[in-house]
C-alpha positions as a Python dict, from the first residue, in 0.01 Angstrom:
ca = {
    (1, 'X'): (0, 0, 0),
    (2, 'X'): (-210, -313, -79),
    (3, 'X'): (-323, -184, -402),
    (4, 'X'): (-188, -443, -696),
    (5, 'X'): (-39, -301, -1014),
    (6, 'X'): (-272, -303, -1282),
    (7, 'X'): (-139, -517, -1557),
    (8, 'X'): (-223, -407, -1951),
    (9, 'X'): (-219, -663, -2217),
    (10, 'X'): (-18, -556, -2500),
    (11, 'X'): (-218, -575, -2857),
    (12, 'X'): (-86, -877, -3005),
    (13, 'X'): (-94, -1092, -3302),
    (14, 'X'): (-327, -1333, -3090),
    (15, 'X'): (-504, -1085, -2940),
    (16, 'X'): (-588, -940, -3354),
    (17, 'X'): (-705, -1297, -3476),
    (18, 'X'): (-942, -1259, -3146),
    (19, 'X'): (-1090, -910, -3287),
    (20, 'X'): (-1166, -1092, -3645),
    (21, 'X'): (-1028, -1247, -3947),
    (22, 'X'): (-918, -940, -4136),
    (23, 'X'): (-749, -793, -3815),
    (24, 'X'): (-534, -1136, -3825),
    (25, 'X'): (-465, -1182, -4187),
    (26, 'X'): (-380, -818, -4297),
    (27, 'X'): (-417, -526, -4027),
    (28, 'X'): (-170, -644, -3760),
    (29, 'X'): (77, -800, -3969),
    (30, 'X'): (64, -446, -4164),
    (31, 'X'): (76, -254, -3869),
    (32, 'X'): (375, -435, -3678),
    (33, 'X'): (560, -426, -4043),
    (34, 'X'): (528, -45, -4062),
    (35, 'X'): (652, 8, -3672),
    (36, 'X'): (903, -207, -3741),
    (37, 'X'): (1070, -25, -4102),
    (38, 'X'): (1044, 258, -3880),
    (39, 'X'): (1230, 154, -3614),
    (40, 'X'): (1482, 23, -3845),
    (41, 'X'): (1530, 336, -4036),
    (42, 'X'): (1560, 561, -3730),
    (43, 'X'): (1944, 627, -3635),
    (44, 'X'): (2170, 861, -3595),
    (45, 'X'): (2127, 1043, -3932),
    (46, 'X'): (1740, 989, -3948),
    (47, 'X'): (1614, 1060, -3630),
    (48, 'X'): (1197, 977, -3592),
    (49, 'X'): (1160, 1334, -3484),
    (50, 'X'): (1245, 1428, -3845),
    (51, 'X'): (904, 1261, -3981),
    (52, 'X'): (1151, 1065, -4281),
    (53, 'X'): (1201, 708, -4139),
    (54, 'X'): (819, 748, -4118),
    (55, 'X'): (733, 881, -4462),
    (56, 'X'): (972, 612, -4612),
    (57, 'X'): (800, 311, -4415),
    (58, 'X'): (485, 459, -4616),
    (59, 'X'): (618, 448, -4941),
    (60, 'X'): (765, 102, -4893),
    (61, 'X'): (466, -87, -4752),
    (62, 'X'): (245, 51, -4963),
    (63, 'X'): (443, -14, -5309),
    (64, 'X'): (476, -425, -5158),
    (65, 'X'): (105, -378, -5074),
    (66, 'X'): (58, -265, -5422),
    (67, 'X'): (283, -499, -5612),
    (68, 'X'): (142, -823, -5376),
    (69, 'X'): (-202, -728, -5544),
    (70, 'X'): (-65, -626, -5887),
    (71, 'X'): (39, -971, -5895),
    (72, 'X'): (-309, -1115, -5785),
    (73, 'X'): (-495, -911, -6040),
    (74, 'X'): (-258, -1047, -6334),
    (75, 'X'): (-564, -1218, -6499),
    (76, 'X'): (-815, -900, -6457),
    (77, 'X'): (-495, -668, -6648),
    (78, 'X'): (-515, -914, -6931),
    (79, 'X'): (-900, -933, -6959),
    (80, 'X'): (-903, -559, -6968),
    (81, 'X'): (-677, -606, -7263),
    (82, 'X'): (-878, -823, -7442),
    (83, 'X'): (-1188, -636, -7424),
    (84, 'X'): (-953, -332, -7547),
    (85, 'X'): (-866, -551, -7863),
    (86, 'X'): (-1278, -632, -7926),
    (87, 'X'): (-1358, -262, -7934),
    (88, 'X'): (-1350, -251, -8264),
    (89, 'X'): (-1590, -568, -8317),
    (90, 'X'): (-1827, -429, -8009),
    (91, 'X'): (-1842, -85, -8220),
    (92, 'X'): (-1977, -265, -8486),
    (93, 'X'): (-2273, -424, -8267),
    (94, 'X'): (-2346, -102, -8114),
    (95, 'X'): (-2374, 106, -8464),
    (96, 'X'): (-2649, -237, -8534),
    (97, 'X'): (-2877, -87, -8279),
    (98, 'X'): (-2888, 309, -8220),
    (99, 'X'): (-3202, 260, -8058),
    (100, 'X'): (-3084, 57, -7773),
    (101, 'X'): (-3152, 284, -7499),
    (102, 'X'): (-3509, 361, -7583),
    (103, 'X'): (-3610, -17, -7740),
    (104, 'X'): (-3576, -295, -7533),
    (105, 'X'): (-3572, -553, -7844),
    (106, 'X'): (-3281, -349, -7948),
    (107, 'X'): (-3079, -304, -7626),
    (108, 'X'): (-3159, -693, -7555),
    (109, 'X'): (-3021, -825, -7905),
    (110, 'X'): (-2712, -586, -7877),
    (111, 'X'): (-2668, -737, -7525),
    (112, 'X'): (-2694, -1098, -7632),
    (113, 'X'): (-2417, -1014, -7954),
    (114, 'X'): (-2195, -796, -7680),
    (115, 'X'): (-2195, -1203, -7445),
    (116, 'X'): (-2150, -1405, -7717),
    (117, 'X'): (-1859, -1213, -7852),
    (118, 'X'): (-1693, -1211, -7497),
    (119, 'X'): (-1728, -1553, -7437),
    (120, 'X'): (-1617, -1681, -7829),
    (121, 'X'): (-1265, -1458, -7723),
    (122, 'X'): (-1298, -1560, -7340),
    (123, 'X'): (-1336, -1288, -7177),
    (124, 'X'): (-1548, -1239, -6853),
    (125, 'X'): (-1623, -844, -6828),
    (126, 'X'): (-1742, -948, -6490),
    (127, 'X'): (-1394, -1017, -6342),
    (128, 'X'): (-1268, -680, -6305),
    (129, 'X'): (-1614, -639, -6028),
    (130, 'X'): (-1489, -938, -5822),
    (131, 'X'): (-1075, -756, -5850),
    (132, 'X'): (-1215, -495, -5699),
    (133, 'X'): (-1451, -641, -5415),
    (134, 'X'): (-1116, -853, -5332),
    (135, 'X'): (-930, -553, -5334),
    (136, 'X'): (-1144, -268, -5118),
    (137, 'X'): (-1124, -440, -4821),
    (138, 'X'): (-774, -507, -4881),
    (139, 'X'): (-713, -141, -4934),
    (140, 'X'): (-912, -66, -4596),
    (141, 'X'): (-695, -295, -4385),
    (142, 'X'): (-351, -105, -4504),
    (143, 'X'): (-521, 197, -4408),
    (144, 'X'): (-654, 59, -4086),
    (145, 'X'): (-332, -64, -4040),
    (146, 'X'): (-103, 280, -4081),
    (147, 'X'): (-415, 476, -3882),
    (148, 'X'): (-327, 244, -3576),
    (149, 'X'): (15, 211, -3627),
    (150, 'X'): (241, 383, -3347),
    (151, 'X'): (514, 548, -3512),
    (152, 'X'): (317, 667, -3783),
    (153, 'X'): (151, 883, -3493),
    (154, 'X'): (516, 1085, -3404),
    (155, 'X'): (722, 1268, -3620),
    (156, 'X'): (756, 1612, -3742),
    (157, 'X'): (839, 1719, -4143),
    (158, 'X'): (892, 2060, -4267),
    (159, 'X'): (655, 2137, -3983),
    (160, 'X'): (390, 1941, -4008),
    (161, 'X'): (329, 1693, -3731),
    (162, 'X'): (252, 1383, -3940),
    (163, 'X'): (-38, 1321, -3689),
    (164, 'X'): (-254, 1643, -3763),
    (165, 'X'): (-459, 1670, -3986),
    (166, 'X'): (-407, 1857, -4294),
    (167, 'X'): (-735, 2033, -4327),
    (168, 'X'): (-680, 2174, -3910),
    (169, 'X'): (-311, 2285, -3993),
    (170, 'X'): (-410, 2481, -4291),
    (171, 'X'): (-726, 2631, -4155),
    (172, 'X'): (-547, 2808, -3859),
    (173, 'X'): (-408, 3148, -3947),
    (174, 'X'): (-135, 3124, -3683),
    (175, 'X'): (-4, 2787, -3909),
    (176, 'X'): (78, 3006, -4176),
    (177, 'X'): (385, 3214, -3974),
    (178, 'X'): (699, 3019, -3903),
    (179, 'X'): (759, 2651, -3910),
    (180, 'X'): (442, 2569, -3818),
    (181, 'X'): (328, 2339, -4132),
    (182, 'X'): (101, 2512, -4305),
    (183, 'X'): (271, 2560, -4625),
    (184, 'X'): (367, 2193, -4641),
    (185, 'X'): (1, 2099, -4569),
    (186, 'X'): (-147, 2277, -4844),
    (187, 'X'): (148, 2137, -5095),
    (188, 'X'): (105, 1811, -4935),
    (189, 'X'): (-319, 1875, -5014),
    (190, 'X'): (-222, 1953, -5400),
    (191, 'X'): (-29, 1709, -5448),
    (192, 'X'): (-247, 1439, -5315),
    (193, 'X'): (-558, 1596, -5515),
    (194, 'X'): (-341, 1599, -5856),
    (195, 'X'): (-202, 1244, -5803),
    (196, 'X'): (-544, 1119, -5728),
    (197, 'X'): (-717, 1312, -5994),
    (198, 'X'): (-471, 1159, -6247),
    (199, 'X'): (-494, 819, -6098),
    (200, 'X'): (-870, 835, -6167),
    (201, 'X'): (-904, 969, -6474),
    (202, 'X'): (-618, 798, -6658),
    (203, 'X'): (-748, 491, -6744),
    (204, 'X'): (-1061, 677, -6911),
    (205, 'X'): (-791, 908, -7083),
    (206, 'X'): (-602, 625, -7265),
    (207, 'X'): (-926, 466, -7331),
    (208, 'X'): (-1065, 768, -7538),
    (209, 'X'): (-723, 765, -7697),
    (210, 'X'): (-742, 421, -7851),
    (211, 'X'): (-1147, 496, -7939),
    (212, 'X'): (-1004, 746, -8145),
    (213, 'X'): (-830, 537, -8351),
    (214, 'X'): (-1156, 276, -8400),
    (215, 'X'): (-1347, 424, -8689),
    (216, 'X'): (-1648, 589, -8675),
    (217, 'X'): (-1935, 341, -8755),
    (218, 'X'): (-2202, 568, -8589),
    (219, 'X'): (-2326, 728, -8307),
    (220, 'X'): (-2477, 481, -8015),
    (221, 'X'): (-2709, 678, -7745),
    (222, 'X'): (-2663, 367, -7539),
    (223, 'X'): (-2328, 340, -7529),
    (224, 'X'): (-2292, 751, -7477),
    (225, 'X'): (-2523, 747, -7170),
    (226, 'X'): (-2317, 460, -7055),
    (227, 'X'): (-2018, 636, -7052),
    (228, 'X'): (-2195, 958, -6914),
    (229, 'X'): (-2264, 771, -6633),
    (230, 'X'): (-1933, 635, -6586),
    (231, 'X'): (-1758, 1013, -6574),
    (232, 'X'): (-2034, 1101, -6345),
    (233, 'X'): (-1958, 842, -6073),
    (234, 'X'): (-1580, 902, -6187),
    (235, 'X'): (-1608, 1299, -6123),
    (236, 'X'): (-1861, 1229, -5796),
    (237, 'X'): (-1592, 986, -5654),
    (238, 'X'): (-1302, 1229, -5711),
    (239, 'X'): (-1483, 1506, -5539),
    (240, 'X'): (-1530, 1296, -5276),
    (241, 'X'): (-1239, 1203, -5262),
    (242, 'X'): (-1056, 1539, -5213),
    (243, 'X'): (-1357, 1705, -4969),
    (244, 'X'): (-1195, 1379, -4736),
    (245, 'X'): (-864, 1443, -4807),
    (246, 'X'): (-887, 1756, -4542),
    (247, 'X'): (-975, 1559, -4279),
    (248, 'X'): (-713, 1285, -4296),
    (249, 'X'): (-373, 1281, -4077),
    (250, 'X'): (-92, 1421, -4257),
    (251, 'X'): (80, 1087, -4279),
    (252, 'X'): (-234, 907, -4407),
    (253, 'X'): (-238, 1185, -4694),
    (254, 'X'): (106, 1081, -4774),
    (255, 'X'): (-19, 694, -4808),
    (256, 'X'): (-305, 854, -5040),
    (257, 'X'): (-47, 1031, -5267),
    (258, 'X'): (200, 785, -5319),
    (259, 'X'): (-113, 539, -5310),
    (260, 'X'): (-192, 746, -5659),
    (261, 'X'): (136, 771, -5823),
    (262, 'X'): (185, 371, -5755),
    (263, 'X'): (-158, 329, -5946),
    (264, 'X'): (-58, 553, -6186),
    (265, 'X'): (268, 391, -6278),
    (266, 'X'): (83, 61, -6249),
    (267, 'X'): (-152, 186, -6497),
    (268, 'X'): (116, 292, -6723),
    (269, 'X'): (310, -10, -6761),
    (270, 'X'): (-10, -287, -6774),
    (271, 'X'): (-82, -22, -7039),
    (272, 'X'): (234, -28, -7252),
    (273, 'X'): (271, -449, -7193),
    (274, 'X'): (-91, -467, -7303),
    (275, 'X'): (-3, -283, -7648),
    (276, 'X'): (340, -498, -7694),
    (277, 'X'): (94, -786, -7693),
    (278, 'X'): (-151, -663, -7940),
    (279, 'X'): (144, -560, -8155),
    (280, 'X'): (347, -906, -8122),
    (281, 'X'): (-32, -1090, -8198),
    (282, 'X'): (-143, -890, -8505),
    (283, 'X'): (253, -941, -8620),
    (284, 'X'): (190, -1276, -8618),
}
């Protein structure tokens, strides 16, 4: 036959600068790291069939993910904790104008007291905006990166083929007989759910703690519809959240749970270093 083999480019690092910036910097390098814990955990006594080297390749590159942009959001961790320590002080401005939500005179003067206080204790409340728009598309590389990667789409565990998706293997009646997943789905759905629920609401939860224990100089409508708002987007965003959560590959609802408990730990200990500093400062 004259008829030349056809020839197929493998997808590689040059090839992902070519596709964009992004694709360079964070999805390929994420991508080849996964395939390659993978391969490295596969052996004898975990085989890739068994789903394991797979689910531990998760956990690992997303708790170096995590930790790589704990470290880059040092600075926004300790300006949360210093506009923790002025809540007290910010109280007081708020109980100065009740009628801030309804008089702009009010809600500007209570505005201009609110800046001047930040910027006397240096502290730039809009920081923790910019952490965030560095770290969504950040957060949307990993998970472009684990989507594409190609041992994340083999594997079986407890009977769930890590590239289903959890929603399909739990809405088919002939799942629920056998080792066919379905179980493991709908514990894997829970857990994700709970961890992510938690994750959400956990910084709110610790925050009403320590309000507690600011005394009561009066009620503020503004600074009640404020935080209205907040559990609204907070509540909209988790139920969001979870309606997705069906549709995504088993092994991408694995990255979303232990996505979850790493923020919640995370949460936890910025938490308990943050109160070791305000205890060691008024100590002093």
């Amino acid at each position: 036959s004259n008829k030349q083999p056809i020839s197929i480019e493998a997808k590689t690092w040059k090839y992902a600068w070519q596709k964009g910036l992004f694709e360079g910097l964070l999805v390929w390098p994420i991508g080849a790291l996964t395939d390659v814990i993978v391969g490295g955990l596969s052996g004898n006594k975990l085989s890739i069939e068994s789903g394991i080297p797979q689910l531990l390749a998760i956990l690992i590159v997303t708790v170096i993910v995590r930790g790589l942009m704990l470290i880059a959001t040092i600075k926004q961790q300790s300006g949360n904790a210093k506009m923790q320590a002025l809540q007290p002080e910010i109280a007081k401005i708020q109980a100065k104008y009740p009628n801030a939500n309804t008089n702009t005179y009010d809600k500007q003067r209570m505005a201009e007291e609110t800046a001047r206080l930040y910027k006397k204790n240096g502290v730039k409340p809009l920081s923790s905006i910019l952490v965030l728009i560095i770290q969504f598309p950040v957060f949307i590389c990993v998970w472009g990166a684990l989507q594409g990667s190609a041992a994340l789409s083999t594997g079986k565990f407890l009977g769930l083929n890590l590239s289903d998706s959890i929603g399909s293997v739990m809405f088919k009646g002939a799942n629920w007989g056998g080792e066919h997943g379905a179980v493991t789905a709908l514990v894997l759905f829970i857990l994700m759910a709970a961890a992510q629920t938690v994750s959400m609401l956990l910084p709110q939860w610790l925050q009403k703690s320590k309000q507690k224990k600011i005394a009561k100089l009066g009620r503020n409508p503004a600074k009640k519809e404020q935080d209205n708002k907040m559990k609204m987007f907070t509540y909209v965003m988790l139920i969001m959240i979870i309606v997705m959560g069906f549709s995504l590959a088993s092994a991408m609802g694995v990255y979303w749970l232990v996505g979850a408990l790493v923020s919640i730990a995370q949460t936890l200990i910025t938490d308990a270093i943050n109160n070791k500093k305000a205890k060691q400062k008024k100590g002093r």
